[in-house]
C-alpha positions, 0 to 999 in steps of 0.5 A: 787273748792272743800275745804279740809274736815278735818278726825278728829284726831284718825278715821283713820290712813293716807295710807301714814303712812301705806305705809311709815311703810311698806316701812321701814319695808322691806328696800326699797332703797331711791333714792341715795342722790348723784342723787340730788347732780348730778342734783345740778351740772346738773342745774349749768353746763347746766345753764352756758353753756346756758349763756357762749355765753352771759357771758358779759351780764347783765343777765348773772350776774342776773340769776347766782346771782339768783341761788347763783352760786359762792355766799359765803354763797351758799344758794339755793333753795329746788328742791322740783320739781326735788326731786320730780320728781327723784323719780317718774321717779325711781319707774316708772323704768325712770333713772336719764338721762331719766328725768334729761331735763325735771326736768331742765325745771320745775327748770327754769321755778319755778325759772322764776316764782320766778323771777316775783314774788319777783317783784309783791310781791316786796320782796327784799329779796331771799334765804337770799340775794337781790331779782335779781330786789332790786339789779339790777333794775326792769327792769332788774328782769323782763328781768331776769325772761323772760330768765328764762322762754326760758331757761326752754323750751330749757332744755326740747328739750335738748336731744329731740331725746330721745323721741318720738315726739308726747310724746315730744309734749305732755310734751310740751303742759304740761309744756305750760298749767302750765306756763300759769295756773301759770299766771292766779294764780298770776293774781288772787293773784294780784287782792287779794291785793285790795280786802276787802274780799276773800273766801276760793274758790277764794283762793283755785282757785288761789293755784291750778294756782299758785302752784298746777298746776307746782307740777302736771306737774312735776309729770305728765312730770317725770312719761312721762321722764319714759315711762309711758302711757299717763292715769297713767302719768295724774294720778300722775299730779292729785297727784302733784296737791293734794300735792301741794294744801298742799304744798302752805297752809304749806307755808303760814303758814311758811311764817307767823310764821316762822323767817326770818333766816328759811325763807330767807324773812323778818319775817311776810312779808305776814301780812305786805302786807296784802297778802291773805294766807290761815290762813287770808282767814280762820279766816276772813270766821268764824261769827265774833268776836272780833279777826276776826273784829281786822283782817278785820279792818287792811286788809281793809287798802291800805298801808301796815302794821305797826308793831303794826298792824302785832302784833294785827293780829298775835295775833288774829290769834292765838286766832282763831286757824287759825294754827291749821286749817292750819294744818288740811288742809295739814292733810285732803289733805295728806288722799286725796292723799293717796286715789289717790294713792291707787286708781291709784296703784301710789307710789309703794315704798311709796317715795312721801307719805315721801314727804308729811309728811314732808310737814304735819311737816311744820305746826306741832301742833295739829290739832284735832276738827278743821273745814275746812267747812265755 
């Protein structure tokens, strides 16, 4: 798979700076703030009446926990799928009832994968409350997270009279591919647990099934939900794609220096399972050196770290600059997706290209002078 080439800083101006500009200069409207608020109350109402007819199950209980539906604090998730896919079916002339089922179904389907990887990963933490399996039993996560998976194919055949059938079974072999191409990616992630070593191809390999693949089927399915052909709807899943390879890499990052209240996990809890994240992936492939050999003799361990051990790999990351190359990666694939889109005449009002600066945000430093190439 091909690894992100850095532009180095000051060549070029990225088309979504561009784009962005432009956009504000002519007053184009962003999607309406109450269309997320509607698919909030979309996503709660439709989720309840899936689970009224089993309301006294155990798993009734589970997936509203989950969602933090009647949770005081009332912390959820970022619907960065659905935002996402709200606005590609907007600029392609879709409407919010148009693409509201099949923004359900990406939701759930996340939400499914959320589920089973609070359990591998063995996070006990969600959205600032118990994972559903640290509360429940794992028995019952599992189940949990299964159901999720149903529930985000009924959402998509929800109204399936809208659509004509074989686009219906075209967004459903979509959705399909994604949930088993999540699968390999978490297998691979799996199988990183135990390794001495990672390259940045394995790595790259297992983002584009674990992460990438969910964000180009949203983008894909919300530009099918707005009657686009079938070229142009493959085109804006390749930029889901693009993106979310950068999303994944920010997150990383997020998840290694952010703090648990920004979060909603413990801090640092990727170093301390010696997870496989894209800073680790990219300090340990450079020639050695002292804070590189500090990283390969604490990831050649089996249990998990201690927190002098977290200190000493944070630090030589630090050293390495392994942020800033971070950085540089989300920099090099947001100038890819804007070559895609220019390219693919995509995003016309420019309203992923704010996505993707927000996205570059996460990791903000300077990112100047960094190689990606190993």
């Amino acid at each position: 798979m091909k690894q992100p080439q850095l532009r180095r800083a000051g060549t070029i101006e990225p088309l979504w700076l561009k784009r962005g500009a432009a956009r504000r200069k002519i007053g184009l409207p962003r999607p309406p703030a109450q269309l997320l608020e509607r698919f909030e109350r979309a996503l709660e109402d439709i989720l309840g009446a899936f689970l009224a007819p089993v309301e006294r199950a155990p798993v009734a209980e589970q997936i509203r926990w989950h969602f933090g539906f009647g949770h005081p604090d009332g912390r959820r998730g970022k619907r960065l799928r659905p935002r996402l896919m709200l606005q590609i079916a907007l600029d392609e002339g879709g409407t919010f009832e148009g693409v509201l089922d099949a923004a359900l179904a990406v939701e759930c389907l996340h939400n499914y994968s959320l589920l089973h990887d609070d359990i591998e990963d063995r996070d006990e933490v969600r959205h600032g409350r118990q994972a559903v399996w640290a509360r429940f039993g794992l028995a019952h996560g599992i189940n949990a997270g299964d159901s999720m998976c149903a529930v985000s194919y009924l959402a998509l055949l929800r109204n399936s009279g809208a659509l004509p059938p074989d686009r219906l079974n075209h967004m459903i072999r979509v959705l399909h591919e994604a949930n088993f191409a999540m699968c390999v990616g978490q297998s691979y992630d799996l199988e990183f647990e135990a390794a001495r070593r990672v390259t940045m191809d394995a790595y790259l390999a297992m983002i584009e099934g674990k992460t990438a693949t969910l964000f180009g089927a949203a983008c894909e399915l919300a530009a099918l939900s707005a009657g686009a052909g079938r070229d142009r709807a493959a085109a804006y899943g390749e930029l889901g794609r693009v993106y979310g390879r950068a999303f994944q890499i920010a997150d990383d990052v997020h998840g290694t220096w952010a703090s648990t209240q920004e979060t909603g996990k413990a801090q640092c809890s990727d170093i301390v399972r010696r997870k496989w994240t894209f800073p680790i992936v990219w300090a340990l492939a450079g020639p050695p050196s002292d804070a590189r050999a500090v990283i390969a003799s604490r990831y050649r361990r089996a249990a998990p770290l201690a927190q002098p051990d977290v200190d000493a790999v944070m630090t030589a990351l630090d050293a390495l600059g392994a942020r800033r190359a971070a950085e540089a990666a989300c920099c090099a694939y947001a100038c890819e997706a804007a070559a895609l889109t220019e390219r693919a005449d995509l995003d016309r009002n420019a309203v992923l290209a704010a996505v993707t600066a927000i996205t570059e945000r996460r990791t903000s430093t300077a990112y100047a002078g960094v190689t990606l190439s190993r």
